[in-house]
C-alpha positions as CSV (number, residue, x, y, z in Angstrom):
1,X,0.0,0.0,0.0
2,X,1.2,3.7,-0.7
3,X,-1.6,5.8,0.8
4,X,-4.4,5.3,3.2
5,X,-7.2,7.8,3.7
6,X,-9.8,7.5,6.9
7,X,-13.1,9.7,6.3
8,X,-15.3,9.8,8.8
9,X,-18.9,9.4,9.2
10,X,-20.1,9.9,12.9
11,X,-18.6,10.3,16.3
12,X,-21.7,10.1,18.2
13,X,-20.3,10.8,22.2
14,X,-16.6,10.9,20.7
15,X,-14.9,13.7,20.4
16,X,-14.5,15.2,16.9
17,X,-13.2,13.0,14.3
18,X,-10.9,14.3,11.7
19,X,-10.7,13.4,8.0
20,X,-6.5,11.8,7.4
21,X,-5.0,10.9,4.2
22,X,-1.3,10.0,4.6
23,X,1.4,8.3,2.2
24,X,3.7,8.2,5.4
25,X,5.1,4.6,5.6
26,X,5.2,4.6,9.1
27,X,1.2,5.3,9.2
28,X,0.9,3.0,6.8
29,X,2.9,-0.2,8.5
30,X,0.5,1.0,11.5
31,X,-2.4,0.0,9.5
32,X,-1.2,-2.5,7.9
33,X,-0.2,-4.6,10.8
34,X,-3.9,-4.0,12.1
35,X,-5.5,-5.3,9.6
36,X,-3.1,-8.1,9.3
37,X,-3.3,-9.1,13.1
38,X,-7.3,-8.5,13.2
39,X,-9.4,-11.6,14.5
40,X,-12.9,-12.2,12.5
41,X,-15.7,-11.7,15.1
42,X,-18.6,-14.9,15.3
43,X,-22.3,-14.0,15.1
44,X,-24.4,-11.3,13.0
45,X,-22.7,-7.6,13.4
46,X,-25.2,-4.6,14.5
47,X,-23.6,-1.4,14.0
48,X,-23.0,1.5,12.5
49,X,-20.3,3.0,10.1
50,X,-17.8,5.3,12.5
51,X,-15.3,5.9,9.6
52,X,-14.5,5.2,5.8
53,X,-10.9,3.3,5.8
54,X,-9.2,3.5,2.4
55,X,-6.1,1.6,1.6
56,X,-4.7,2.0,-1.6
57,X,-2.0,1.3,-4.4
58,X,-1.6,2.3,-7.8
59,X,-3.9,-0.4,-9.3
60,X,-6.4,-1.0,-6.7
61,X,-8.2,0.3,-3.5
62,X,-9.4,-1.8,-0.7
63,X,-12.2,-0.1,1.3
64,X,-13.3,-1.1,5.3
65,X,-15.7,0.4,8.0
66,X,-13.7,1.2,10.9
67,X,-15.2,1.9,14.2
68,X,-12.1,3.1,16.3
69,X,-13.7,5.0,19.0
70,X,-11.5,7.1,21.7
71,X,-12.0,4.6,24.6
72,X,-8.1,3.7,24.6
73,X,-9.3,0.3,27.1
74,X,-11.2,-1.2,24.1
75,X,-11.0,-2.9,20.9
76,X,-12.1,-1.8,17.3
77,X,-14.0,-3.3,14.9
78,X,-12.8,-3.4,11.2
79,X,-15.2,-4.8,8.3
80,X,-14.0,-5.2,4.9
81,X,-16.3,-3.6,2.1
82,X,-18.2,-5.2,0.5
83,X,-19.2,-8.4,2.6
84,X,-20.2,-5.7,5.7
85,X,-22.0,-8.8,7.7
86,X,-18.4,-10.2,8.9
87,X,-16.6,-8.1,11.5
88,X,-12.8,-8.4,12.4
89,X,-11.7,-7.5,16.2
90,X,-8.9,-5.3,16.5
91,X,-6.8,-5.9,19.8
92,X,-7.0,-3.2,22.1
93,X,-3.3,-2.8,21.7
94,X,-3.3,-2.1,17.6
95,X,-6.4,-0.8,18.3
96,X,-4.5,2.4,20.3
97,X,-1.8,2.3,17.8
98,X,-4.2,3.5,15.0
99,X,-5.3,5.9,17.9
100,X,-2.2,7.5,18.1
101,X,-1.5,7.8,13.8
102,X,-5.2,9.4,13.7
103,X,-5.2,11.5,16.6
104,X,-8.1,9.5,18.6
């Protein structure tokens, strides 16, 4: 991947989200290893889209919901458009990680 962009949707009792696009590798390698180290989630997901995640090269762009939160004690969830009825857990500890590139 060479560039990621996060647009967000709602913060609904979070503090203000903020639209990132970055081609930092660093930021990147963050994500990346999130994704990577994510654990799919059993049962039927209810919940609603948090933030647009883009990831993206120069032939293709993967797209996934990402609800991140602020609550640095919990996990995030990460589902990978299109198939939006399986979730992935993000540990709590890449979970903060993408907190700290994205300013949450």
């Amino acid at each position: 991947m060479n560039r990621i962009k996060l647009t967000c949707k709602i913060t609904i009792g979070e503090p203000p989200c903020a639209n990132i696009e970055s081609q930092d590798l660093d930021v990147i390698a963050v994500v990346e290893t999130a994704i990577s180290n994510a654990e799919q989630m059993p049962g039927m997901l209810n919940y609603a889209v948090e933030s647009i995640l883009r990831l993206s090269t120069q032939e293709k762009t993967e797209s996934y919901y990402l609800n991140l939160g602020s609550d640095r004690e919990s996990s995030a969830l990460l589902v990978k458009w299109p198939d939006t009825s399986t979730g992935y857990e993000i540990s709590t500890e890449d979970a903060n990680r993408l907190r700290d590139v994205f300013g949450r």
